[in-house]
VEXDREN-2710 file (C-alpha; in Angstrom, 1 decimal):
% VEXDREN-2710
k/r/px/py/pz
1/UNK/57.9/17.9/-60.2
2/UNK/58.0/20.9/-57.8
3/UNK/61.0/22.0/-56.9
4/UNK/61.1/24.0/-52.8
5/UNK/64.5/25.2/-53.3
6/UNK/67.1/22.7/-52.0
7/UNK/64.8/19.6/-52.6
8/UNK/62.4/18.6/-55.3
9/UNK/59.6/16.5/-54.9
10/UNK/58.1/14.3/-57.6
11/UNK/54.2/12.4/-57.7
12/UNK/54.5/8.7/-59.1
13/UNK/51.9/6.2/-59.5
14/UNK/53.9/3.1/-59.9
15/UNK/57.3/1.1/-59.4
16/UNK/57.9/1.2/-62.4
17/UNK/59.0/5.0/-62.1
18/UNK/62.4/4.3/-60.6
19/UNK/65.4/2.2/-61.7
20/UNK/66.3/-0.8/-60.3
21/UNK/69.0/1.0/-57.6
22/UNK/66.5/3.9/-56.8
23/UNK/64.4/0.8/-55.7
24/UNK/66.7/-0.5/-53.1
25/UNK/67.5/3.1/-51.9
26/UNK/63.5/3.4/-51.2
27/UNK/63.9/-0.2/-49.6
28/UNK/66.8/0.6/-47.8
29/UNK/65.5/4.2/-46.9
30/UNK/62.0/2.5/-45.5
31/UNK/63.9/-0.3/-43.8
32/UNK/66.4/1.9/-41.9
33/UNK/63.1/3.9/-40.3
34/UNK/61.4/0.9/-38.7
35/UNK/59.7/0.5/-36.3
36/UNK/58.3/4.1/-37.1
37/UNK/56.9/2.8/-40.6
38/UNK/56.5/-1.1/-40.8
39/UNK/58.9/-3.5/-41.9
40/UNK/58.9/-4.8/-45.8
41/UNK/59.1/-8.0/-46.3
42/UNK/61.3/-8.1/-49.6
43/UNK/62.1/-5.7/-52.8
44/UNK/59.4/-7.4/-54.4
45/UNK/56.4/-6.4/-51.6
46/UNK/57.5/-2.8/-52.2
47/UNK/57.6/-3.0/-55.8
48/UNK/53.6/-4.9/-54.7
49/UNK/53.2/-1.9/-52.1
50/UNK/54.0/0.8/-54.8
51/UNK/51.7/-0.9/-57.6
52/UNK/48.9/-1.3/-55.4
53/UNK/49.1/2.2/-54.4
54/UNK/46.8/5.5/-54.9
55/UNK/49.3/8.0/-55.4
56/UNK/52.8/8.4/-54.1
57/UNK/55.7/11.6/-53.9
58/UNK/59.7/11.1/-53.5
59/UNK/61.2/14.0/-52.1
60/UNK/65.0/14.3/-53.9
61/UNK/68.2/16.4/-53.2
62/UNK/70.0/16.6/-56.3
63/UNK/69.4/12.7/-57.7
64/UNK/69.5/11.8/-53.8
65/UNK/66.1/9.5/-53.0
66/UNK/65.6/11.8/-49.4
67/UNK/61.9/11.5/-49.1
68/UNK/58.5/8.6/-49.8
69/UNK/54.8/9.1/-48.6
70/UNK/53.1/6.5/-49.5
71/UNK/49.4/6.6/-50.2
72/UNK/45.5/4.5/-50.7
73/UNK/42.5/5.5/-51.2
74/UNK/39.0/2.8/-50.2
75/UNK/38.5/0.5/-51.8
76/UNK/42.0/-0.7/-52.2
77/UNK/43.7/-4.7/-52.6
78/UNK/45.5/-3.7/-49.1
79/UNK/45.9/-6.1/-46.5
80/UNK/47.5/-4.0/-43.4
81/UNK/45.3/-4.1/-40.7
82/UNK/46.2/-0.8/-40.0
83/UNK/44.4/0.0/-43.5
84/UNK/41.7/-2.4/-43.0
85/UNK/40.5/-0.1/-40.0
86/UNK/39.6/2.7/-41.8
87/UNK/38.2/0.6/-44.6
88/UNK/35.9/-0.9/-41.7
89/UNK/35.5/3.1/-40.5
90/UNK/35.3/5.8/-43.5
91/UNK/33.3/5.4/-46.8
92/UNK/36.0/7.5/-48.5
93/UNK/39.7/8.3/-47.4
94/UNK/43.4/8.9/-48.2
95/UNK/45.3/6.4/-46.3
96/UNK/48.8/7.9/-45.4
97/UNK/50.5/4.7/-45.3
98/UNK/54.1/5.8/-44.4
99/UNK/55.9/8.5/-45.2
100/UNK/60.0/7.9/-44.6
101/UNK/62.8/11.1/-44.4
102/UNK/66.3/10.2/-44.5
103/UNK/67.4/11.2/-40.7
104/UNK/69.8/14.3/-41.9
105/UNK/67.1/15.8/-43.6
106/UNK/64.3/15.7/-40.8
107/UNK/63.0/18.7/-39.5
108/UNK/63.9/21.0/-42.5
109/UNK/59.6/21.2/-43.7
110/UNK/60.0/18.1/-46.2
111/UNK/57.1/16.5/-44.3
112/UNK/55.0/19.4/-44.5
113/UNK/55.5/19.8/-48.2
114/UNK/54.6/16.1/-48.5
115/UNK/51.4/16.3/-46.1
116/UNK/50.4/19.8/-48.0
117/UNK/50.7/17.8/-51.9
118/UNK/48.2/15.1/-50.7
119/UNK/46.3/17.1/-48.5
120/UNK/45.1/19.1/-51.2
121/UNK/44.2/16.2/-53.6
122/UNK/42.3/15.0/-50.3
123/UNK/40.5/18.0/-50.5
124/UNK/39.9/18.4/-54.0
125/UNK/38.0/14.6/-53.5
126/UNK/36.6/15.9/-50.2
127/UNK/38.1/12.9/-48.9
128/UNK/39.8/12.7/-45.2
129/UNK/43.3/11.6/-44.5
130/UNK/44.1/9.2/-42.0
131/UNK/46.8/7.3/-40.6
132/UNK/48.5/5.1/-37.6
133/UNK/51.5/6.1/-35.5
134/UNK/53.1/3.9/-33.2
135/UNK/52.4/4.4/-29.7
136/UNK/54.5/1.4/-29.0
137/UNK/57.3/1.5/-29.7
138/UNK/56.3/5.2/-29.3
139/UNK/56.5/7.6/-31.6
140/UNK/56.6/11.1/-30.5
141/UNK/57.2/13.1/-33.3
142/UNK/55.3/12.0/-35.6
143/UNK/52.6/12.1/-32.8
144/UNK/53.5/15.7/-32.1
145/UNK/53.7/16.1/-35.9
146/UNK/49.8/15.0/-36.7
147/UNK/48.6/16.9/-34.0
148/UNK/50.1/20.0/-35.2
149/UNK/49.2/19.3/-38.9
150/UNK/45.9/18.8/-37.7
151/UNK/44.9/15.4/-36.9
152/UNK/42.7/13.6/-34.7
153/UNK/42.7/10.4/-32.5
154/UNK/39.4/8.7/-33.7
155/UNK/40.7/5.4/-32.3
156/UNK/43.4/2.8/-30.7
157/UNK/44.6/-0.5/-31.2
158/UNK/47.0/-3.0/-29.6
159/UNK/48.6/-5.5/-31.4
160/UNK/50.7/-8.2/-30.5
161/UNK/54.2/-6.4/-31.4
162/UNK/53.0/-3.0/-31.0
163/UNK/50.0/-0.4/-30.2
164/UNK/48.8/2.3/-32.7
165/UNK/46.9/5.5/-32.7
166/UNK/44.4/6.2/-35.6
167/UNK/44.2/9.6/-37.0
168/UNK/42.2/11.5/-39.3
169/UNK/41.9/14.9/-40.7
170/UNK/38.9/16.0/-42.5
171/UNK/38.5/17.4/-45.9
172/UNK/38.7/21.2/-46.0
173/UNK/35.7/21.9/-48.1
END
């Protein structure tokens, strides 16, 4: 656990790292942010989401769940289709597949810290990141955010409820 002052943020690797109520305040956190990260279908697909995943960090004020980045690699049981073009795109990667901050607690760097943890296991794999943002329903900070972090728009899609950018930062070798 690293602790950055006012919030600490933990790595976990499973579901299984929580209790049963920090579960549903991850659920409730994620669910309370869309359309900027997508939609879960039921407790169960995030406890399914979390499982299948990489490698994942909770950002916490005192034992307040404030913070979730979300993460795959290639080569992952994944079925977004957000996922599935980089899979088609990259031989290796670090899908950022959302990362959620409770709204009082935007804007005060948890994001960085978040996108500095797995940006440096990215680069000790020499591995890219990549994500989607929304472009419609837009999402401008998190657009302005990825820019300024450092990312690039390798590519767009439309879908039928909305329209994403792809972006990806190379590994700093």
């Amino acid at each position: 656990m690293k602790n950055f002052g006012a919030y600490s943020i933990q790595k976990f690797y499973s579901y299984s790292f929580f209790d049963s109520q920090s579960l549903k305040t991850i659920y409730t956190l994620n669910q309370t942010n869309t359309p900027e990260v997508g939609f879960l279908d039921s407790m169960d697909y995030l406890k399914e989401l979390l499982e299948e995943s990489y490698i994942n960090f909770c950002a916490k004020k005192d034992n307040e769940i404030i913070g979730l980045m979300v993460c795959f690699r290639e080569g992952s049981n994944y079925s977004s289709r957000n996922y599935k073009f980089f899979s088609d795109n990259e031989n290796h990667f670090i899908y950022i597949d959302r990362v959620v901050i409770k709204e009082e607690y935007r804007r005060k760097g948890i994001a960085n810290h978040l996108y500095s943890l797995i940006e440096k296991i990215a680069t000790e794999l020499g591995s890219p990141l990549c994500c989607e943002v929304n472009t419609f329903p837009e999402n401008k900070p998190s657009t302005e955010f990825h820019k300024k972090f450092g990312f690039v728009d390798i590519g767009k899609n439309d879908f039928e409820e909305n329209s994403v950018v792809y972006y990806k930062k190379s590994a700093i070798l």
